[in-house]
C-alpha positions as CSV (number, residue, x, y, z in Angstrom):
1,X,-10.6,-12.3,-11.2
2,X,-6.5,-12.9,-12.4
3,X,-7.2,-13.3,-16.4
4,X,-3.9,-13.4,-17.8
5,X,-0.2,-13.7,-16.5
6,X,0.4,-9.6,-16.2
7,X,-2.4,-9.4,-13.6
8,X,-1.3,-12.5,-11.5
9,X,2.4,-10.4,-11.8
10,X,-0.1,-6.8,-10.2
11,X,-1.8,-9.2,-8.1
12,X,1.1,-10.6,-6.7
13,X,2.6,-7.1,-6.0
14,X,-0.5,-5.8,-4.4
15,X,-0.4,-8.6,-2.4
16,X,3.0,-7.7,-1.1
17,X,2.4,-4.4,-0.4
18,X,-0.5,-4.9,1.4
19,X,1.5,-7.8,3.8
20,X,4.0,-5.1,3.7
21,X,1.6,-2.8,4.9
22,X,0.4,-5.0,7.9
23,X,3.5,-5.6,8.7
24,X,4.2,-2.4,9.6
25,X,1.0,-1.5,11.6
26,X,1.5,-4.6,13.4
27,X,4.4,-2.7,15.1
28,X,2.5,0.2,16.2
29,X,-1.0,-0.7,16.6
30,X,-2.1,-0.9,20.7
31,X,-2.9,-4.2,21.3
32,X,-6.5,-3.4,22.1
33,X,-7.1,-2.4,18.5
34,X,-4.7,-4.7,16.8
35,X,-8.2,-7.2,15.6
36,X,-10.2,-4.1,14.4
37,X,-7.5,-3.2,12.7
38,X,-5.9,-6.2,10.8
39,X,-8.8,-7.7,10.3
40,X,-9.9,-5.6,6.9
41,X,-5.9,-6.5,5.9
42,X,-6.3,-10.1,6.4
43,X,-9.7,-10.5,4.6
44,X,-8.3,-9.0,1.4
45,X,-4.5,-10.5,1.4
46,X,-7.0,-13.6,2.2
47,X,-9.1,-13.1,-0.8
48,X,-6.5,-12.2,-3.5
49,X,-4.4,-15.6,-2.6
50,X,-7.8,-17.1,-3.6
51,X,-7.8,-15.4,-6.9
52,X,-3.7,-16.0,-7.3
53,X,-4.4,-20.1,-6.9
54,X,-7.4,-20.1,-8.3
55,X,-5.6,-18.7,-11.8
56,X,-2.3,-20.8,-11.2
57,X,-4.7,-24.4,-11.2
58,X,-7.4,-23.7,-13.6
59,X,-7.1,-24.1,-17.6
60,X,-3.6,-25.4,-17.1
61,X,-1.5,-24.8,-20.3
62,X,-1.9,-27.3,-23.6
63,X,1.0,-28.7,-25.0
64,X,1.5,-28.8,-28.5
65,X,0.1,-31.9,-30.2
66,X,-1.8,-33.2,-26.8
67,X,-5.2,-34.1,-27.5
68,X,-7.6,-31.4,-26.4
């Protein structure tokens, strides 16, 4: 769970790395294995784009003299 804005900014570069990552195997992998394979990649780039919106839309920022 993304609590503040320096995690979404880890988040976010984990996130790259590990598309990066896929990216790259996606080029070597034999085609046979290529769902064995990505699929481990995919569920966790799938689950930390969750946790990125989920922190972007929730508790959105108060402005100052809005009624809480």
């Amino acid at each position: 769970m993304i609590r503040n804005d320096q995690e979404l900014t880890v988040s976010r570069e984990r996130l790259a790395k590990l598309e990066r990552t896929l990216e790259t195997l996606r080029k070597s992998a034999r085609p046979e294995e290529w769902p064995a394979l990505s699929s481990g990649y995919r569920l966790e780039i799938e689950r930390m784009q969750g946790e990125i919106l989920d922190y972007l839309v929730q508790n959105a920022p108060r402005r100052e003299g809005a009624p809480a």
